[in-house]
N, C-alpha and C positions, 0 to 999 in steps of 0.2 A: 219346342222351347225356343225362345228365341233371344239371341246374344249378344251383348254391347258389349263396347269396351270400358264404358262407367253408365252406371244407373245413381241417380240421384232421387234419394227417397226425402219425399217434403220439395215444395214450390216457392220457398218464401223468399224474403231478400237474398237469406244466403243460398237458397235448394237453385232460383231459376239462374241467376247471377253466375253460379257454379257451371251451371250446365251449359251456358251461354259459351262461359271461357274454355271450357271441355271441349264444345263443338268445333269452337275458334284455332285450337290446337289439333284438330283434325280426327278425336278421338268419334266415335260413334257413341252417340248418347240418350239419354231417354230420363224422364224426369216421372217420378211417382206422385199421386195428389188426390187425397180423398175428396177436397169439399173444392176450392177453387185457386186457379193459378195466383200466384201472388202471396200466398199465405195471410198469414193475420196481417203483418203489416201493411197489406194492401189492402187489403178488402176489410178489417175490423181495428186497427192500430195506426202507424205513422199516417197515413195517406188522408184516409175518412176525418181522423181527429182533427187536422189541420184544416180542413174544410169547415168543420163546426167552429173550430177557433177564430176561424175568419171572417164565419158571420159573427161572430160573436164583437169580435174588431170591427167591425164596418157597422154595427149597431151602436156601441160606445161612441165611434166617429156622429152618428146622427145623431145621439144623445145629446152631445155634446160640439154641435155644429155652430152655434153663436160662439164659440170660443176661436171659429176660425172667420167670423162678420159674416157670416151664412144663418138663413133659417130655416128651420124644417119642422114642419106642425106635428106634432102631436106623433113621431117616430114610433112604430109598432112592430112587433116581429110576428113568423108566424111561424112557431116552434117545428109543426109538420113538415114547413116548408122546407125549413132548414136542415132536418135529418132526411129529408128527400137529397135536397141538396146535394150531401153528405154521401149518401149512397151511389147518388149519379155520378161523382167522383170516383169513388171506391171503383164502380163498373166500370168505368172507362180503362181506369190503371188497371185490373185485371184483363179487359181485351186485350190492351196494351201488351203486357207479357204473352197472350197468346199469340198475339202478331210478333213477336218476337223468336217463341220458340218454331214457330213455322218457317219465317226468316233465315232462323240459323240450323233449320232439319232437324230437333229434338225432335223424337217420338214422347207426347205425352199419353202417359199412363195411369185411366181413371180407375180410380178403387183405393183400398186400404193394404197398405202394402207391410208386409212381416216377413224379415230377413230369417231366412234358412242357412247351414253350413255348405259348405262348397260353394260359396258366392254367386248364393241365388234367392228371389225375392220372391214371395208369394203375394199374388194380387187377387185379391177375391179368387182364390181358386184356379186362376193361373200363373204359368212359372214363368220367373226370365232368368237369366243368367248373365253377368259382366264379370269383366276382370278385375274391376275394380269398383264397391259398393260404398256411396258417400249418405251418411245419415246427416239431412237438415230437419227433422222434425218438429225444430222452434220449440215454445213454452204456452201455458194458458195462465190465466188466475189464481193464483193461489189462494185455498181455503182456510181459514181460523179455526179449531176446534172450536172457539166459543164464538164463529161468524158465519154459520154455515149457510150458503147462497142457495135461494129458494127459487133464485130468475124474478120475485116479483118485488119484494119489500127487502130484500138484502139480494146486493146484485154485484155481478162484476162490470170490467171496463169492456165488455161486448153487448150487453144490455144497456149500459146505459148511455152505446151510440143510438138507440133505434127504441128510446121510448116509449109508447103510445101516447102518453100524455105528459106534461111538463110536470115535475113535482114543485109544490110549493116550499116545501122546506126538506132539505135533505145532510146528510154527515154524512162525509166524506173519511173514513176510514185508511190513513195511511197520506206522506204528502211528499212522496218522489214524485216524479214526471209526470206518471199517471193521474195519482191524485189532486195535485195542484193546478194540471190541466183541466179537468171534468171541476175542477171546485172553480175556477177563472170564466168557464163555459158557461154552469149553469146562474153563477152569480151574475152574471151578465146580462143573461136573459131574462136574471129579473127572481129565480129562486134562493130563499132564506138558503144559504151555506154552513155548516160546521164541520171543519177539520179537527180530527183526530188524530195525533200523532206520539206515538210512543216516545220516541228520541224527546231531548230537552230542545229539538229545535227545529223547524221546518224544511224542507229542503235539505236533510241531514248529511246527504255526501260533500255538500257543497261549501264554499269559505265562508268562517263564521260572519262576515261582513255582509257575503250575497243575501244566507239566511235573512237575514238581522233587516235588508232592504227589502225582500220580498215580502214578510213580515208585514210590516211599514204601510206597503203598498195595499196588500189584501185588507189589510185593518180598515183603511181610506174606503178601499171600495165597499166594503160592510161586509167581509167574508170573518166568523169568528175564528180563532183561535185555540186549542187547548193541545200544549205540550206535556211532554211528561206524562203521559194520560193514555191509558189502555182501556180498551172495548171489554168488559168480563164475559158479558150475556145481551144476548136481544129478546126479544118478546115481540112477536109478529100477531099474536089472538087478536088482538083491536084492531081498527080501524087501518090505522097506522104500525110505526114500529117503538118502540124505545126500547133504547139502548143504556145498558147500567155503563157507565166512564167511571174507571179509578184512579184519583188523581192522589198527587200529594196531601190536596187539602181533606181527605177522603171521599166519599161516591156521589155521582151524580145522575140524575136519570136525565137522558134527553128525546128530546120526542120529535119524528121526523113523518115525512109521508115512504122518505126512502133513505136506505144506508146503500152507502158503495163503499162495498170494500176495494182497494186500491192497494194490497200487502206485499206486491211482490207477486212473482210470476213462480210456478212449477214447470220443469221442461216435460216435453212429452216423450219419454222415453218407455209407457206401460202399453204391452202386448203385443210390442214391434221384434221381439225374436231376438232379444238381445242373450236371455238367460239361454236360446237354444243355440248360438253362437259359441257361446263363452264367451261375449265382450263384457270388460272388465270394464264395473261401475262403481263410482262414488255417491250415496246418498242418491242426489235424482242425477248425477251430470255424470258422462259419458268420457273417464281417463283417456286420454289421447297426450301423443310428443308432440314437437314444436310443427309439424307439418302435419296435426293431424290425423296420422295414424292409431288406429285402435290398439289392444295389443293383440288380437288377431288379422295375421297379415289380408291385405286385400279388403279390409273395414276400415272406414275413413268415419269420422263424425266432426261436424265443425256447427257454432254458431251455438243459438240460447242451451245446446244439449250438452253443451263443454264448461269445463268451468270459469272460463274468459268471461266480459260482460255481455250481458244482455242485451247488445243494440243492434240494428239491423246494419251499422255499417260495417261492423265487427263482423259480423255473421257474412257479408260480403267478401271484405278480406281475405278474412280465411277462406274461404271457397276458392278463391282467385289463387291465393297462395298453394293450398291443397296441391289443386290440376295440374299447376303448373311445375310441384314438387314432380308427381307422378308424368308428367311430362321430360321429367331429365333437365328443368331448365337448374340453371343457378338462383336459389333463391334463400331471403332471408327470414328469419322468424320476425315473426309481427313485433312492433315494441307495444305493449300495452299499456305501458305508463306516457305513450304521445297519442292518444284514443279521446276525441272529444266525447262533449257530453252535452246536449242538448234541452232545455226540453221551454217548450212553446206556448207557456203562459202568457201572462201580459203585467210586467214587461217581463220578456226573454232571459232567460238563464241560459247562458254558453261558459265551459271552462274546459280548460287541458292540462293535464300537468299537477305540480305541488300546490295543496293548499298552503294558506301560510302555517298554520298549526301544522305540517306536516313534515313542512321544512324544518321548521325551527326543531321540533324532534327528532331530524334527522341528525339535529345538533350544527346547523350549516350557517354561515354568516349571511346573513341577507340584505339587498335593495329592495326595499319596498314601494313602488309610484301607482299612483290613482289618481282618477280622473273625472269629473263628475259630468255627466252630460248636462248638466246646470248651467256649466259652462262653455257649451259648446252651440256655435252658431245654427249650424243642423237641424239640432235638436230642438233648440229653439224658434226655430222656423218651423217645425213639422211638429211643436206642441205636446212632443216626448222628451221632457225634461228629466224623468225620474231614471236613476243609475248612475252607474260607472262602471269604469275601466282600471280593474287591479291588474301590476304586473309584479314577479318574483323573479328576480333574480339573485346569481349565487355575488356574492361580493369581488371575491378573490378572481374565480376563473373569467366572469360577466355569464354566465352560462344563464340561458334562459327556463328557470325551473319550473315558473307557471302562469298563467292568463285567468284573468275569473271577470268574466262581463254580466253584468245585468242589465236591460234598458230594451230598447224597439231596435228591433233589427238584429241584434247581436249573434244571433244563429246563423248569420252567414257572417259572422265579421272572424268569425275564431279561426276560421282556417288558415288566416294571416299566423297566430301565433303556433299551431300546429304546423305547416309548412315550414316556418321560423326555424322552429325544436329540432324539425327533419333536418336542416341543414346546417344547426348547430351557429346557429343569428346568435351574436353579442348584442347589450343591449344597444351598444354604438353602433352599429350597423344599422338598427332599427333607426335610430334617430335620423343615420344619414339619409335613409332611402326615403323619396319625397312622398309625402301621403296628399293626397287631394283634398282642394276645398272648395268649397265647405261640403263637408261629408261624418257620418259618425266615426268610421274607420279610424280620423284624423283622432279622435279618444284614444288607440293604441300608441301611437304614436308620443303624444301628450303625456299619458303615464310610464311609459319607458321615459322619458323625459325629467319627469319628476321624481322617479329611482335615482337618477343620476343629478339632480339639484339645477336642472336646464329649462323647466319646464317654463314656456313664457305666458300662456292664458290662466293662469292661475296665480 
């Protein structure tokens, strides 16, 4: 048998990340992993997707090349090419982790691994033992009773990295991150789009303003729309698929070559030896305290198997946080309500913090400043005019309650207002600190501005 001082079961942002900062703290470690280093997020999620999305961007760029006094005949893509692309990324960032856990002496351990009591794991048949066991299992697709994925004509977002052929017209079932991304992707490359979305509004976690512009945008590019509208039934027997929609105005059949369902993830918490433990579960997610303890000691669970959110930076976090609990250092519970939110369409959704609808029922006086990249010089030079720059702040105290970007680029612009939140930035502080120009960044700056009646490009 053989004995660590932490075993980390699952590879993915949070499982190698964990294991990294385990080894870093001198602990003897070892990482479990059925299929490959890196989990989904590497090898079928964050990593791949961003890849497609950028050829997808760099195809748009050549579409539309005379708009920058360039020309470019007759732009073509080559969809095979692109999901090769796509994977040749994925591999790489997976070696990448393997060179990583070699680097830092993690034993990795291939197989399907299922936690037994006295803090020991079962790997295909072989046992190890640590003193301390950390569940990263991460999440998969979640199914519909009335969506149920056959892999060919109703599919999830792992299918429909790796194609075989392009669909001509597809619905897009659900329009969080995932959804709006694959529906940005394939409308790009040129396939009929419909979204599907239950909610009265797209992008539904997000400020009713970003909806409202993302909206806007997908309309322009010819992606359809239908809120308020639930998938009842499909019908795969034909050629194709159609799917029954029920909307307000009552039913609709629509006809696709594909559905992707995009609902939401399920954690993988089934057949890992939790019921032979005793760890104590909710629904699919895994009860743990502020540091990630299970309620059986020496069981750790952190990331999509908890009930925090579902992102991979989260999942990071907490893993870092975990070790370093069980390492004796001093350390603080995560805040969750300073946890950006990403997701990589075209243009960009970035936010952190209060919506305004979220504030306002929290009953709080508010500064409200926006900023349109319409009018900002950057933008206007780099021919991404579409968005802006919301900020929230509290009235009284100037406390910074929220950030909501839409526009190009914006996915790295947010860590300005997220760092801000960390150290508790007034909006006058914001204004004081010099932003560069010309840059889109300079939009933060500008809408803190216009909260406060200062703003001068507007």
């Amino acid at each position: 048998m053989s004995k660590y001082d932490i075993i980390v079961l699952g590879s993915g942002p949070g499982g190698y990340v964990t294991a990294i900062r385990a080894s870093q703290l001198g602990f003897k470690t070892a990482v479990v992993e059925k299929e490959s280093l890196g989990g989904v997020c590497l090898n079928w999620g964050c990593i791949p997707t961003k890849a497609l999305l950028k050829s997808a961007q760099v195809f748009e760029y050549l579409k539309h090349a005379e708009d920058y006094g360039l020309k470019v005949k007759d732009a073509e893509h080559d969809f095979d090419a692109v999901v090769k692309r796509s994977r040749g990324v994925a591999d790489g960032m997976s070696n990448g982790v393997k060179f990583l856990m070699k680097k830092n002496k993690i034993d990795v351990i291939e197989g399907f691994g299922k936690l037994k009591p006295g803090k020991k794991i079962d790997v295909d048949g072989k046992e190890y033992t640590a003193d301390n066991i950390i569940i990263a299992t991460g999440a998969r697709s979640r199914e519909l009773p009335s969506l149920p994925q056959d892999g060919k004509k109703v599919i999830g977002y792992r299918k429909a990295m790796t194609l075989d052929k392009q669909p001509k017209k597809m619905i897009v079932v659900g329009s969080g991150a995932i959804g709006v991304e694959f529906a940005y992707f394939y409308n790009s490359m040129g396939t009929d789009v419909t979204i599907v979305e239950y909610m009265p509004k797209i992008v539904p976690v997000e400020d009713d303003e970003v909806s409202k512009q993302l909206e806007r945008s997908f309309k322009k590019s010819g992606i359809k729309i239908m809120t308020s509208a639930e998938v009842t039934s499909v019908d795969t027997s034909g050629k194709g698929v159609k799917a029954t929609v029920k909307t307000k105005k009552g039913e609709e059949v629509l006809e696709a070559d594909i559905v992707l369902s995009a609902v939401g993830i399920k954690s993988n918490i089934e057949n890992i030896g939790l019921e032979d433990v005793g760890i104590a579960v909710d629904r699919d997610k895994i009860l743990v305290n502020d540091y990630y303890q299970t309620n059986i000691p020496g069981y750790y669970a952190i990331g999509d198997v908890t009930p925090g959110q579902a992102l991979a930076h989260v999942a990071s976090a907490e893993g870092i946080l975990c070790v370093e609990k069980i390492a004796g250092h001093h350390v603080e519970a995560l805040d969750y309500g300073n946890v950006p939110g990403c997701t990589y369409c075209s243009p960009e959704i970035a936010s952190v913090g209060l919506t305004e609808a979220q504030a306002k029922e929290q009953g709080l006086d508010v500064k409200i400043g926006k900023f349109p990249f319409s009018a900002s010089g950057k933008a206007s030079a780099g021919g991404n005019k579409e968005g802006f720059v919301k900020v929230i702040f509290d009235a009284k105290y100037g406390e910074w309650l929220g950030c909501h970007m839409i526009g190009a680029g914006v996915t790295d612009m947010i860590a300005e207002a997220v760092l801000g939140r960390k150290l508790e930035t007034t909006g006058h502080e914001v204004l004081k600190a010099v932003h560069p120009h010309p840059t889109m960044s300079e939009a933060v700056m500008e809408a803190v501005a216009d909260a406060y009646d200062e703003v001068i490009h507007l």
